[in-house]
C-alpha positions as CSV (number, residue, x, y, z in Angstrom):
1,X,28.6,-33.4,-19.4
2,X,25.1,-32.9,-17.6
3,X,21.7,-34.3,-18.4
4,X,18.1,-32.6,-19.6
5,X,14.9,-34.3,-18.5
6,X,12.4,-32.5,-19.9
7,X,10.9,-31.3,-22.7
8,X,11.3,-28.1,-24.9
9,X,7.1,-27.3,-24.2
10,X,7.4,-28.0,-20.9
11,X,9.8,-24.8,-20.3
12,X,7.5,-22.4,-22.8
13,X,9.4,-23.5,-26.0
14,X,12.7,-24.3,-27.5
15,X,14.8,-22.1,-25.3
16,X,14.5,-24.2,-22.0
17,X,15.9,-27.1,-23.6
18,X,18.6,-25.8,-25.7
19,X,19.5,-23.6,-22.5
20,X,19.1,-25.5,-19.9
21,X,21.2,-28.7,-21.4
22,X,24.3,-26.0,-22.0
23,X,23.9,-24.9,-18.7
24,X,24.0,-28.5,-17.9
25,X,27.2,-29.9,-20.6
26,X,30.2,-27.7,-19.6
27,X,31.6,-29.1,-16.6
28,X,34.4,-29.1,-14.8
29,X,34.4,-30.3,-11.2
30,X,36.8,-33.0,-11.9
31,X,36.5,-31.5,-15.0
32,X,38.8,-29.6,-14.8
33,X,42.5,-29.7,-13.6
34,X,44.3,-26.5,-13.4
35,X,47.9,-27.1,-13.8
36,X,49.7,-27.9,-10.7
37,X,46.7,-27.8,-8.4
38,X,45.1,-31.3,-9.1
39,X,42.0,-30.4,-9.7
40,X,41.4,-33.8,-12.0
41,X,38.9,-34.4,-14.8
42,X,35.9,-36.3,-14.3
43,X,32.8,-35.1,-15.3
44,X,29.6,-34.7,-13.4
45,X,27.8,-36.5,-15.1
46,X,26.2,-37.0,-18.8
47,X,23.9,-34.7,-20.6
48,X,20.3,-35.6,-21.8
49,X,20.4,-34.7,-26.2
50,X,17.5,-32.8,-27.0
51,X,16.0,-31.8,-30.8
52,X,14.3,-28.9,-30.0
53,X,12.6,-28.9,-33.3
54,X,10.9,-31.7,-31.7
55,X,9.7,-31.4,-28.4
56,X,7.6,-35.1,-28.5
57,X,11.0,-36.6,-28.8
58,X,12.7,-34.1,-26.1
59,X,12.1,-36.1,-23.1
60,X,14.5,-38.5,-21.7
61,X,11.9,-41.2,-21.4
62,X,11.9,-44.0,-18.6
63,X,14.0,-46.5,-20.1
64,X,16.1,-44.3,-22.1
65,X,20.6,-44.5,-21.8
66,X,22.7,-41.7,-23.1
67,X,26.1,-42.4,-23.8
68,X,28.8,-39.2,-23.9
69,X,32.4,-38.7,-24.5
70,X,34.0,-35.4,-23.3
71,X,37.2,-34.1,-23.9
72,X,39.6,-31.6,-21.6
73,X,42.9,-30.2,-22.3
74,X,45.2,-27.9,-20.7
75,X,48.7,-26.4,-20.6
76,X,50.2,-24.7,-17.3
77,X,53.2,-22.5,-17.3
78,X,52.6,-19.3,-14.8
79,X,53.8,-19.9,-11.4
80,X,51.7,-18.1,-8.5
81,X,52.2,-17.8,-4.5
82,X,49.2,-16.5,-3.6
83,X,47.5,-14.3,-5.8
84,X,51.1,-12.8,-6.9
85,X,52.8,-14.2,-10.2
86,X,56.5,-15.0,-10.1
87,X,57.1,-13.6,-13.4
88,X,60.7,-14.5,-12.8
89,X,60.5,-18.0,-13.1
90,X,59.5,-17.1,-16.9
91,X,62.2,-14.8,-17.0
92,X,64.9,-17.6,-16.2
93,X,62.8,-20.2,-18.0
94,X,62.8,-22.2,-15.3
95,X,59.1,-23.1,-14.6
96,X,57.2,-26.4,-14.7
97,X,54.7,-26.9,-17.3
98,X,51.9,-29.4,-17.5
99,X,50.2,-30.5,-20.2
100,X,47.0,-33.0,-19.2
101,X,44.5,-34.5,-21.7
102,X,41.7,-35.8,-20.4
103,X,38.9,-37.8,-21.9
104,X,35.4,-39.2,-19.8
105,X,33.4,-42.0,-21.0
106,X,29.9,-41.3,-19.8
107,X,26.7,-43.8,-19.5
108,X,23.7,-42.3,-17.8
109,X,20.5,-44.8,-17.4
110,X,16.6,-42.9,-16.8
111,X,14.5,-44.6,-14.0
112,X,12.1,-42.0,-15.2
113,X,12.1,-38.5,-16.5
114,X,12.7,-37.3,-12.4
115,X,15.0,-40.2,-11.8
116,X,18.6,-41.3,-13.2
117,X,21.9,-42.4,-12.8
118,X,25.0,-41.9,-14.4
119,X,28.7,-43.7,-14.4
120,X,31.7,-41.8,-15.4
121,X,35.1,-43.5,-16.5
122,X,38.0,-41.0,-17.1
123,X,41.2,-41.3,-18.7
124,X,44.4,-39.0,-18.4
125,X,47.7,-38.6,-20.4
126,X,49.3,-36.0,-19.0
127,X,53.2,-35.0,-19.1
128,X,55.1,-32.4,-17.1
129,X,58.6,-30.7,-17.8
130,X,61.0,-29.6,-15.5
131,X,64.6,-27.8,-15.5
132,X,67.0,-30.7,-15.0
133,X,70.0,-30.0,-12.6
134,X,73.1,-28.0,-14.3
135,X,75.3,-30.9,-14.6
136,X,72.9,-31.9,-16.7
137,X,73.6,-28.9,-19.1
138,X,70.5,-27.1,-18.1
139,X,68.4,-29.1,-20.0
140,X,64.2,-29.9,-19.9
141,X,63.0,-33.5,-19.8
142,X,59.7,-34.5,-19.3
143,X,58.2,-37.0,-16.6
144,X,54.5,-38.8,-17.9
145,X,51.6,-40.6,-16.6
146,X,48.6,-42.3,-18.7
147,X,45.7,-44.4,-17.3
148,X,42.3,-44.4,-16.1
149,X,41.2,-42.3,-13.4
150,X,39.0,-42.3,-10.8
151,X,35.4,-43.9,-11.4
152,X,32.3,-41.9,-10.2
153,X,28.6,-43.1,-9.6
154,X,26.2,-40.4,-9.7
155,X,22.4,-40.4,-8.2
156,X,20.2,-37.4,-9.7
157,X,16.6,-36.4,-9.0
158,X,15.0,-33.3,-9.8
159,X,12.7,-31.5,-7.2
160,X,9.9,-30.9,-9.5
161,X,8.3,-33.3,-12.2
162,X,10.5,-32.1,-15.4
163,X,7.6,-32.9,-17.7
164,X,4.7,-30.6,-15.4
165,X,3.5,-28.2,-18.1
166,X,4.5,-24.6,-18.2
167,X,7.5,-25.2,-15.5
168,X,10.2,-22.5,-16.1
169,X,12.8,-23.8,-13.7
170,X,14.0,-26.3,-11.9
171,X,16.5,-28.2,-9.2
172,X,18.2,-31.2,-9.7
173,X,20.3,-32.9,-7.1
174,X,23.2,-35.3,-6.9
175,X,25.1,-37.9,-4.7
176,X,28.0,-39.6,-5.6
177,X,30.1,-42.2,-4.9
178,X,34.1,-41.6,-6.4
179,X,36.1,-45.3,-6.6
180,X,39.8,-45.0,-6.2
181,X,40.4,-46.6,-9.9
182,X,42.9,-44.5,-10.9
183,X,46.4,-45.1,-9.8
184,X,48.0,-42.6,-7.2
185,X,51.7,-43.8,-7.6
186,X,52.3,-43.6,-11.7
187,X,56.2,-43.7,-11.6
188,X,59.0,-42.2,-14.1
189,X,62.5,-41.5,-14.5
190,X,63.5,-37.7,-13.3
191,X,66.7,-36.4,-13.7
192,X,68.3,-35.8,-10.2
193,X,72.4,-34.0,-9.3
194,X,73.4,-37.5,-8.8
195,X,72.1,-39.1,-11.9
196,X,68.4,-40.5,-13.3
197,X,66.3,-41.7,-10.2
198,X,63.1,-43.7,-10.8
199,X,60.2,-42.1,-8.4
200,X,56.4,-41.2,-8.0
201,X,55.7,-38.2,-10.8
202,X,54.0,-35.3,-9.2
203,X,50.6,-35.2,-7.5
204,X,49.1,-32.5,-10.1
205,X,49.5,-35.6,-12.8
206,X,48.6,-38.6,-11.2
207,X,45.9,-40.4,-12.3
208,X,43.8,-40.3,-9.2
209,X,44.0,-39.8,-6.1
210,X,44.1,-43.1,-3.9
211,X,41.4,-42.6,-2.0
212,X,37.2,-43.1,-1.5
213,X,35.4,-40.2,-1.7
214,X,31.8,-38.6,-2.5
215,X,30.4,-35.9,-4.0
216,X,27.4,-33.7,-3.8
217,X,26.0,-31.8,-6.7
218,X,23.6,-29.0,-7.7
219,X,21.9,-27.9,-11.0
220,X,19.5,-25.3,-11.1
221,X,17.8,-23.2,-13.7
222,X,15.1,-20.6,-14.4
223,X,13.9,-18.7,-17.8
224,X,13.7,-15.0,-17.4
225,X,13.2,-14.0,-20.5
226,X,12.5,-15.1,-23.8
227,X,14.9,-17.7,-25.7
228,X,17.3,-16.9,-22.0
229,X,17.6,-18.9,-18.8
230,X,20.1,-18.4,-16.0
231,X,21.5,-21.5,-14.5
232,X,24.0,-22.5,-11.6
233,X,25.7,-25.4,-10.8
234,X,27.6,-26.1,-7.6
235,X,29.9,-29.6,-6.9
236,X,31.7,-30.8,-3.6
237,X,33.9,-33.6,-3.5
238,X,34.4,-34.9,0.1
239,X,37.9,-36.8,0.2
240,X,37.6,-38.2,3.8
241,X,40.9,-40.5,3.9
242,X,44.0,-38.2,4.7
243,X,46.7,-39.6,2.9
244,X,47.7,-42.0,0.6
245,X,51.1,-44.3,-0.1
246,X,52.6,-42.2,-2.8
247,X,56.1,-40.5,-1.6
248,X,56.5,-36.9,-3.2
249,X,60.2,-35.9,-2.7
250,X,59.8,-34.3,0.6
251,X,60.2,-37.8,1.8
252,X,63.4,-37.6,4.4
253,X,62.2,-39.7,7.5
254,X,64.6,-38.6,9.5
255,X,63.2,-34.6,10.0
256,X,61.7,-34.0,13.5
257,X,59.8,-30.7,14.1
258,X,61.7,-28.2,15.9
259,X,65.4,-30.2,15.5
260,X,65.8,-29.1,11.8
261,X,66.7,-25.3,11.2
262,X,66.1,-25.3,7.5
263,X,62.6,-23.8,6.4
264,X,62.6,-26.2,3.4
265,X,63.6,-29.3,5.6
266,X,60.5,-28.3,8.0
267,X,58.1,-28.6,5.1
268,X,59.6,-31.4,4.0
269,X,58.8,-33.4,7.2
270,X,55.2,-32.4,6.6
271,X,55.1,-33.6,3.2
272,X,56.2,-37.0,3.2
273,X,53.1,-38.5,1.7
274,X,50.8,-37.0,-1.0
275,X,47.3,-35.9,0.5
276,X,44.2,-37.1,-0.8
277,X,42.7,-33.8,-1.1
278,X,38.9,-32.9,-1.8
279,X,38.0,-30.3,-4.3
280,X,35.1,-28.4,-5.3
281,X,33.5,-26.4,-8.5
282,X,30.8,-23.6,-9.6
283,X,29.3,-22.4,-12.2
284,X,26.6,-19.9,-13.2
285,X,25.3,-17.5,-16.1
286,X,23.1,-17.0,-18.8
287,X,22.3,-19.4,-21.7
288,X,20.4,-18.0,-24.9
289,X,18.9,-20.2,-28.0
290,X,20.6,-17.9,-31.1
291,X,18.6,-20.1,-33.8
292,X,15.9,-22.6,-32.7
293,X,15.6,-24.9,-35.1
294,X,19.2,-25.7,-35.2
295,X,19.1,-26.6,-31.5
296,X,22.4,-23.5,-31.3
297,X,22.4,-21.5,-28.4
298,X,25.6,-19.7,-26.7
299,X,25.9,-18.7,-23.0
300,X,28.2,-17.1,-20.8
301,X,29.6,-18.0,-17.3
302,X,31.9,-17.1,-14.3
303,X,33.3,-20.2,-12.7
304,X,35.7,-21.0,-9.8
305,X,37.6,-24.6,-8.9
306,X,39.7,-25.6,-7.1
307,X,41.7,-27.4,-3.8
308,X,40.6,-26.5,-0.4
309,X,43.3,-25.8,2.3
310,X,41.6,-28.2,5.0
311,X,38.9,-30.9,4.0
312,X,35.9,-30.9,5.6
313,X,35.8,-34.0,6.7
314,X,38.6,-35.8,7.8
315,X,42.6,-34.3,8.2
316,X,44.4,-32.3,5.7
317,X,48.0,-34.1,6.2
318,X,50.6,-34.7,3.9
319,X,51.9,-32.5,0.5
320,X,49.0,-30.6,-1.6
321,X,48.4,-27.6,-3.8
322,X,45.9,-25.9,-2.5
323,X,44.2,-22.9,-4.4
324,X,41.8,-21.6,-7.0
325,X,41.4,-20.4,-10.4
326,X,38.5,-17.6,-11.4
327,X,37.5,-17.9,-15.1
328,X,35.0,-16.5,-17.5
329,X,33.7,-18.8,-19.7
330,X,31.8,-18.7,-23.1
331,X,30.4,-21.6,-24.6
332,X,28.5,-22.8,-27.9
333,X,26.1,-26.4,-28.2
334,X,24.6,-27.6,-31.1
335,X,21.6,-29.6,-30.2
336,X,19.9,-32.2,-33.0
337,X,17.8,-35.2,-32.8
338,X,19.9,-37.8,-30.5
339,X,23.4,-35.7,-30.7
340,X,24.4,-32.7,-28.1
341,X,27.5,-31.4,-29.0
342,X,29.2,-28.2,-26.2
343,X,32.5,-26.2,-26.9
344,X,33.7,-24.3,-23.9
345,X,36.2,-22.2,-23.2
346,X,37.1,-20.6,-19.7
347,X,39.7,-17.9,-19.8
348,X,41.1,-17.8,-16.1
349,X,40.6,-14.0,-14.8
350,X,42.2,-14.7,-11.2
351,X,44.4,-17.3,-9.9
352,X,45.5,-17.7,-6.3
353,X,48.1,-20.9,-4.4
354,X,46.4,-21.1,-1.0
355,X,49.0,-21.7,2.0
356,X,49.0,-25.5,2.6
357,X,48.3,-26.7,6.2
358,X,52.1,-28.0,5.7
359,X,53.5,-24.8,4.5
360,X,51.5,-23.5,8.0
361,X,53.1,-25.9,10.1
362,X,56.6,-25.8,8.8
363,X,56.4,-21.8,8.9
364,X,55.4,-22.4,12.7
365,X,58.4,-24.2,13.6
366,X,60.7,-22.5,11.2
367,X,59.5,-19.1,12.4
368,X,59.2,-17.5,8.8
369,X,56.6,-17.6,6.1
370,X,56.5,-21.0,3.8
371,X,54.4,-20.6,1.0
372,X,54.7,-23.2,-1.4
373,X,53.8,-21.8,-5.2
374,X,51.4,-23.7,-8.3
375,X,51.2,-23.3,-11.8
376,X,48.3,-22.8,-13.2
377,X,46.3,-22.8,-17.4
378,X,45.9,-19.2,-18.6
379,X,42.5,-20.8,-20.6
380,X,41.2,-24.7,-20.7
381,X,39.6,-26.2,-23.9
382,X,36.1,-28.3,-23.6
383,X,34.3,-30.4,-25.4
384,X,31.9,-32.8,-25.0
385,X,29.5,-35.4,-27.3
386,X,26.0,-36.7,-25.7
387,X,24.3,-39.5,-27.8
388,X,20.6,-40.7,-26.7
389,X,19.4,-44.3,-27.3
């Protein structure tokens, strides 16, 4: 959910605004996880409603608030390692599956048309399903989590004045602040060879994340032709803090580098604790107004998201999923009076399950490959609900 600050005449006309604020609505950063690689769902920030039937009432005014409510959902089933799909894991019907809902209360505040902020407050229900062991009959059962997720304050200011007559395109950038609200250790029963076990559910569910971090963000746009703008948008999340108190089930203390023979035992050691990994997001296409005076436009983007191997800041320890998802995505927004309403829909084209900087070190010691797999959303479902008052 993304924000417009100017209005419709300042662009040359309705297109601008209609464009620009889809360009601006389908997000993903946090929007977006992908299955097993917790990519979670918070949203940029909040969109700015405009009626481009009336451009006097298209500017987000000093003083103005915008509320939004956005909505993600997903379901994971195809495992990869690497880029390569281990088809046989559907064959034997023994993959995980995910299925996460998320949904992001948005409030964004104008200091002026240039100048706003926005708070974000997700929440997550997500449950995952596994293959219980055979003395359990071969059965599924399911392991859940539900909660809020991690807060984000946002900082926005466009480069140029959004209300300068006869602009056709502008910057906007953004700094963050994400608050560890969201619990990292959500617990649930799992069944285990020696009966049900209470532990941590996996990372790719949790809530959040444990950990500070900030983001940088940024939006960009430009009209090339009539009723059509191309637009980008480009989101880092900087997770500094290398680990958090959440045990995945890698967690044998007693596993010492180069004294344990077993390739799984080596990763194990390096897993112990989940990582607190950062992530990051972009998006860019075309945008064009299909009827005017209905505030509908469609557009049409490539996108990619995902979980670096190594942060940038900071030490990449501990048990994550590392990897990336390409997508194509076509969207719709209906824009009218106060009310901005975006569909999206990104069909994933490429997936690839980076090699973890655990699965390098336990392949180091072990002296064989370790390359851990993911699961990851053949499409993801978008939606989101601006309101101006």
């Amino acid at each position: 959910m993304k924000k417009l600050t100017r209005t419709a005449a300042s662009i040359g006309g309705t297109t601008g605004a209609i464009t620009l604020a889809l360009a601006l609505t389908q997000t993903g950063t946090q929007a977006q996880a992908q299955g097993c690689v917790a990519v979670r769902g918070t949203s940029m920030s909040v969109s700015h409603p405009v009626d481009s039937s009336h451009p006097d009432d298209a500017e987000l005014a000093t003083g103005d608030w915008v509320g939004s409510l956005a909505y993600r959902w997903l379901h994971s089933t195809r495992h990869f390692v690497g880029d390569a799909e281990q088809t046989s894991r559907q064959d034997k019907a023994n993959q995980v599956i995910n299925h996460s809902n998320f949904i992001d209360l948005g409030l964004q505040y104008a200091f002026s048309p240039r100048y706003s902020a926005a708070l974000t407050l997700p929440f997550v229900s997500s449950d995952r399903s596994s293959l219980a062991p055979t003395n359990f009959a071969s059965i599924r059962y399911y392991t859940h989590s539900t909660g809020i997720g991690d807060a984000r304050l946002t900082g926005y200011a466009w480069l140029w004045d959004p209300t300068k007559p006869g602009l056709k395109g502008n910057i906007q950038l953004g700094l963050g602040i994400k608050v560890p609200t969201g619990e990292s250790g959500v617990t649930d029963t799992f069944l285990t060879a020696n009966g049900p076990v209470v532990h941590p559910v996996d990372q790719s569910i949790q809530p959040g994340d444990g950990g500070w971090g900030f983001a940088i963000e940024l939006t960009a746009y430009r009209e090339i032709l009539a009723h059509t703008e191309a637009f980008l948008q480009l989101s880092y999340l900087f997770n500094p803090q290398n680990q958090n108190d959440t045990l995945t089930w890698r967690d044998n203390n007693s596993l010492t580098p180069g004294k344990v023979t077993s390739t799984t035992s080596q990763a194990a050691y390096y897993e112990h604790f989940m990582s607190i990994p950062d992530q990051y997001f972009a998006r860019g296409g075309l945008a064009y107004t299909v009827v005017p005076k209905w505030g509908l436009s469609v557009s049409l983007a490539g996108r990619i998201e995902g979980v670096p191997v190594e942060d940038l800041i900071g030490s990449s320890d501990g048990f994550r999923r590392p990897g990336f998802a390409v997508a194509v995505e076509p969207g719709i927004q209906v824009m009218k009076g106060r009310y901005t309403f975006n569909l999206a829909v990104p069909f994933a084209l490429y997936r690839n399950r980076e090699r973890s900087v655990a699965d390098q070190a336990a392949a180091a010691v072990a002296g064989k490959d370790v390359h851990g797999d993911a699961a990851f959303a053949d499409y993801v479902v978008t939606a989101s609900l601006a309101v101006r008052f």
